[in-house]
C-alpha positions as CSV (number, residue, x, y, z in Angstrom):
1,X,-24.8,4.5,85.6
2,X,-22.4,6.9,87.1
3,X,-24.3,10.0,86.5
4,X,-26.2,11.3,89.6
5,X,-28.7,13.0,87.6
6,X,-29.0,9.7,85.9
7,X,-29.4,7.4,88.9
8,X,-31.8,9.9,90.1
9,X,-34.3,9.9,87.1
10,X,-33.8,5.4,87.3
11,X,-35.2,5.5,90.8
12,X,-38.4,7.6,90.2
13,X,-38.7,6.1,87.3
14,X,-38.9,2.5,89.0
15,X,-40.8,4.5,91.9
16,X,-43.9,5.5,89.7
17,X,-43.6,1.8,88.0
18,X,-44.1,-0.1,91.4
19,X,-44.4,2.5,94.1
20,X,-41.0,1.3,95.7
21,X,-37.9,0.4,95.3
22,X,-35.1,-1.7,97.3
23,X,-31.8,-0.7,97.8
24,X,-30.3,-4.4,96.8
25,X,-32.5,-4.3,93.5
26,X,-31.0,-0.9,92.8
27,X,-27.4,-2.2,93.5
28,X,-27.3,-4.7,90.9
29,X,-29.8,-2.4,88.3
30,X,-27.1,0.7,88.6
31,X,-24.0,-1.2,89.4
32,X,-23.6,0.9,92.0
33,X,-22.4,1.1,95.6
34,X,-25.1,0.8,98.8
35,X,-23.4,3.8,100.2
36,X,-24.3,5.6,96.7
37,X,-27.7,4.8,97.0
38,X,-28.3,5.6,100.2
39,X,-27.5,9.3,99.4
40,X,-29.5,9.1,96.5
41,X,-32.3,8.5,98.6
42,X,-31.7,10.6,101.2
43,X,-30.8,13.7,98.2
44,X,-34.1,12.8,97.0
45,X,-36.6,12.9,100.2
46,X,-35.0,16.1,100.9
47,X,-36.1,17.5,97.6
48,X,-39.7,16.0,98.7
49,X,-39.7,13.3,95.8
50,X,-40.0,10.1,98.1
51,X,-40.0,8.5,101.3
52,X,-36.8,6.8,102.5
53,X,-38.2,3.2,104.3
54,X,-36.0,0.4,105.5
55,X,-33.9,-1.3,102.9
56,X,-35.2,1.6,100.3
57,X,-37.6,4.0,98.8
58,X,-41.7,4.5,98.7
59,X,-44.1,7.2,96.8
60,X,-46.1,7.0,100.0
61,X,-45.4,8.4,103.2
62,X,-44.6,4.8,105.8
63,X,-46.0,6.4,108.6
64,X,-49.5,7.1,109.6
65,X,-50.8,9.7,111.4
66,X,-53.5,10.1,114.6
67,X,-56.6,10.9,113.1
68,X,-60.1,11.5,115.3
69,X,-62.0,8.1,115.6
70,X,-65.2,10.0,113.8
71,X,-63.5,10.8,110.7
72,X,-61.6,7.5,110.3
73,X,-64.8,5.8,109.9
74,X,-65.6,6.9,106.6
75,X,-62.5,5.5,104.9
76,X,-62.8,1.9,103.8
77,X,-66.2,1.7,105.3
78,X,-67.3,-1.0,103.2
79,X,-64.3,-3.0,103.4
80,X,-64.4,-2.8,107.2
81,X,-67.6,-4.3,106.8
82,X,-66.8,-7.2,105.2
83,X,-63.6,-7.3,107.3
84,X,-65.8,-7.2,110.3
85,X,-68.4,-10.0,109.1
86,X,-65.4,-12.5,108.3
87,X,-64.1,-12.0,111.9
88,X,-67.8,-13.2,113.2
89,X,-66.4,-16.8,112.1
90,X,-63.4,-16.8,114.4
91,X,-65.3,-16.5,117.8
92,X,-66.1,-20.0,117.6
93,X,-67.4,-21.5,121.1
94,X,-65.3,-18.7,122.9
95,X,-67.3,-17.5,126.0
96,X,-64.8,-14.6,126.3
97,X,-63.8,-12.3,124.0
98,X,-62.2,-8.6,124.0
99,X,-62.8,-5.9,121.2
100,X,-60.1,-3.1,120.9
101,X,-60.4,0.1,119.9
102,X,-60.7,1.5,116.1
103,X,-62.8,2.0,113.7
104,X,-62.7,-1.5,112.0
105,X,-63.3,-3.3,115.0
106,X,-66.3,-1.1,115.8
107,X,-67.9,-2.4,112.8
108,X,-67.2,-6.3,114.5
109,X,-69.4,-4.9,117.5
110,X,-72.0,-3.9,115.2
111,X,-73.0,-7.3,113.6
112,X,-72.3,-9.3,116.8
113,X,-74.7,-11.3,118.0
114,X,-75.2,-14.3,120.1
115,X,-77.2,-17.3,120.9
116,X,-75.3,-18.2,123.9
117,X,-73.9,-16.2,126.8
118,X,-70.8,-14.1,126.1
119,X,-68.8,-11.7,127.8
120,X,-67.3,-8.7,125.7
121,X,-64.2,-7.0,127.1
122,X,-63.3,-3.7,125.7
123,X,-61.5,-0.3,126.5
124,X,-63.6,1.5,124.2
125,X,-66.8,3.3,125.1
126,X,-68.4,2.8,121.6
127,X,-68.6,-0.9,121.2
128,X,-69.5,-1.1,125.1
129,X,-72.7,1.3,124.0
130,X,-73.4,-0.3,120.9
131,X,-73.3,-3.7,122.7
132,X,-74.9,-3.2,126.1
133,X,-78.7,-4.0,125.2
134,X,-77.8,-6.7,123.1
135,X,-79.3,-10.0,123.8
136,X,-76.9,-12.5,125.8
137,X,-74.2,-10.2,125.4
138,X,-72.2,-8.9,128.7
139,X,-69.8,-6.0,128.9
140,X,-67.0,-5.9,131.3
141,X,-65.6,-2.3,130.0
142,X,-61.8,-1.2,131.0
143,X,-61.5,1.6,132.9
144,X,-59.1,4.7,132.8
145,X,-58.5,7.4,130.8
146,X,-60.9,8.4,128.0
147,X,-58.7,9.6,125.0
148,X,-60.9,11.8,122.5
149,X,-59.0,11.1,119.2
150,X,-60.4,7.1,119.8
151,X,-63.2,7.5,123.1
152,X,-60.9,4.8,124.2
153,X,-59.6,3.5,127.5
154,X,-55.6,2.8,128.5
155,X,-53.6,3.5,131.3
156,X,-52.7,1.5,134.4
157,X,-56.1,1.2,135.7
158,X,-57.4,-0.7,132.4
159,X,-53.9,-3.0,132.7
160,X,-54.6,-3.5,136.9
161,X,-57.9,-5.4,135.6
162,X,-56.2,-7.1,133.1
163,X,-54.1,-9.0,135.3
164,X,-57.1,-10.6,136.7
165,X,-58.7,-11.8,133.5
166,X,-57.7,-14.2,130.3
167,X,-59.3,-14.7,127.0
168,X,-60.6,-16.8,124.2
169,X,-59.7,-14.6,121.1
170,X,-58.6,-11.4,120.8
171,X,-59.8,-8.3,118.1
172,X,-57.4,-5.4,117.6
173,X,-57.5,-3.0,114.5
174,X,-54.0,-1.1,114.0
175,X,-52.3,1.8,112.0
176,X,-49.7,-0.1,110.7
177,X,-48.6,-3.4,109.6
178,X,-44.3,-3.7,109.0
179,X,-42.6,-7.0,107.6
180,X,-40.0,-6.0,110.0
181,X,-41.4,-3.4,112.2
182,X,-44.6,-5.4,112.9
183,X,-47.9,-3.9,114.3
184,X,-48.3,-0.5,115.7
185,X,-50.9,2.4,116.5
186,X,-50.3,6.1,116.3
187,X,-51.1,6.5,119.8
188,X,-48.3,5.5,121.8
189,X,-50.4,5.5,125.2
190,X,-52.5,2.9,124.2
191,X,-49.9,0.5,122.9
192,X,-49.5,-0.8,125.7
193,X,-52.8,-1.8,126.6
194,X,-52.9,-3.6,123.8
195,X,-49.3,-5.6,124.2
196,X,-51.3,-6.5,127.2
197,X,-54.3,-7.5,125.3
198,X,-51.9,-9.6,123.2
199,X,-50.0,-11.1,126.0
200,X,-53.5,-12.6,127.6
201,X,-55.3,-14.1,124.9
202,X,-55.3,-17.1,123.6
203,X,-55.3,-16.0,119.8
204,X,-55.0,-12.8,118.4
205,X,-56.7,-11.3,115.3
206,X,-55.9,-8.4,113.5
207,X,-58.6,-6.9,111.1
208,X,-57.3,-4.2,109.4
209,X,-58.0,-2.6,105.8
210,X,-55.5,-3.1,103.1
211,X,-54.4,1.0,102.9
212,X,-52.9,0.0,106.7
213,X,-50.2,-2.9,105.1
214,X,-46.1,-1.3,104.5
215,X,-46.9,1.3,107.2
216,X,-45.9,2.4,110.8
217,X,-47.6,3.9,113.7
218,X,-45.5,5.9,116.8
219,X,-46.2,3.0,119.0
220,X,-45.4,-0.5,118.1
221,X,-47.9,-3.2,119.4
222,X,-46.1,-6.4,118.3
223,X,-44.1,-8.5,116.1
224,X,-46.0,-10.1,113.3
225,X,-44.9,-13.8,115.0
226,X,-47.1,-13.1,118.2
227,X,-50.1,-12.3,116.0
228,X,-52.7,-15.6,114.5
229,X,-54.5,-14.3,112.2
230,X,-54.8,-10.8,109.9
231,X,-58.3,-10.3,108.3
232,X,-58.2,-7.5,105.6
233,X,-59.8,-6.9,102.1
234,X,-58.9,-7.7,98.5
235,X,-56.8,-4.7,97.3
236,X,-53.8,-5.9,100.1
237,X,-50.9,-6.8,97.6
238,X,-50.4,-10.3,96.7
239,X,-46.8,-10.3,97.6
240,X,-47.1,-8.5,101.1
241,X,-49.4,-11.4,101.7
242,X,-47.0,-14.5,101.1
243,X,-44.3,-12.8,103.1
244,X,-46.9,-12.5,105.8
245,X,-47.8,-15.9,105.6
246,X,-44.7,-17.6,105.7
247,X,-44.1,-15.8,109.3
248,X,-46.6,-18.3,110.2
249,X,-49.5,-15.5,110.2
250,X,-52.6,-16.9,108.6
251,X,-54.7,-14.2,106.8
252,X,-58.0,-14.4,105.6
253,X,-59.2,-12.0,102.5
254,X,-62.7,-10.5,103.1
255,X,-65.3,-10.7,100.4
């Protein structure tokens, strides 16, 4: 296939059949050179026709955008339900827990409740309102800048108290969950609150809703190895899921 014009129609072809493409898979479909394809793909995001990703090509745009912590609760609001009620099972006998910021999480503050003393720690001002009259439930809330876009804590003064504390199990939400890139957030001053967060429990749980999978944030969290378990919803792709899996990441579909 030697024509450009030709290669060009193959790959958004193939794009609108799958929503990617790779560029190995396209080296042995064309019969082509990487170095070809690679300018194909670059020819064809600068005509606005597809986002160039690692290793290939994508109909949707890889990375996410900062959006105000208001409006990103109305998408996937029922999935982040159910997200949020599986996530109830992993607290166990865990006296200690911490809640991160995000929308998804905030609905895991919502349905918690507990027969037994527990202490919540969290940098965000919502889930430390919705859970300070609750019954047997203690809120040891982070301190430091508030930042609007998620009424959420980070800063040196939230990581200073850190220092002093540990954990039983650990509940971040993200913007973007990478094979290779790992886990990140589009707010790059509170990644490293929660790399902190990470690096002081004892397991780590990521509930995040399916649109968040093959996507990156500005600041990256974490590699997908230093992570236990992903809770998202049924429309995650099959695939994405075994690769995840075999990294030794268990996740658990929400129904």
């Amino acid at each position: 296939m030697k024509s450009i014009t030709d290669r060009h129609q193959f790959i958004l072809n193939k794009l609108r059949e799958t929503g990617k493409v790779s560029i190995p898979d396209l080296i042995d479909e064309m019969q082509v050179s990487g170095v070809t394809i690679r300018k194909d793909l670059k020819l064809l995001e600068e005509k606005k026709l597809l986002f160039r990703t690692r290793g290939g090509g994508s109909m949707n745009n890889p990375y996410t955008i900062e959006r105000p912590i208001n409006e990103k609760e109305f998408i996937k609001s029922e999935e982040k339900k159910k997200i949020a009620r599986a996530a109830l099972n992993l607290i166990g006998q865990n006296d200690s827990i911490i809640i991160g910021s995000g929308t998804t999480v905030f609905e895991l503050a919502r349905c918690l409740q507990s027969d037994k003393r527990i202490i919540v720690i969290t940098p965000a001002l919502k889930v430390a309102m919705e859970l300070c009259n609750r019954p047997n439930i203690e809120i040891l809330q982070l301190g430091g800048l508030v930042h609007q876009s998620s009424s959420s804590t980070a800063g040196s003064f939230a990581e200073k108290i850190l220092d002093e504390l540990s954990c039983g199990v650990l509940f971040i939400g993200v913007d973007g969950i990478d094979l290779e890139h790992g886990l990140s957030i589009t707010n790059i001053v509170e990644a490293s609150l929660n790399q902190k967060m990470i690096g002081m429990a004892q397991t780590v749980v990521v509930l995040a809703d399916s649109s968040k999978f093959d996507r990156r944030g500005l600041g990256k969290i974490c590699n997908l190895d230093q992570i236990d378990y992903i809770i998202t919803d049924n429309e995650v792709n099959p695939a994405t899921v075994s690769k995840i899996e075999k990294s030794g990441v268990r996740v658990i579909i929400a129904d």
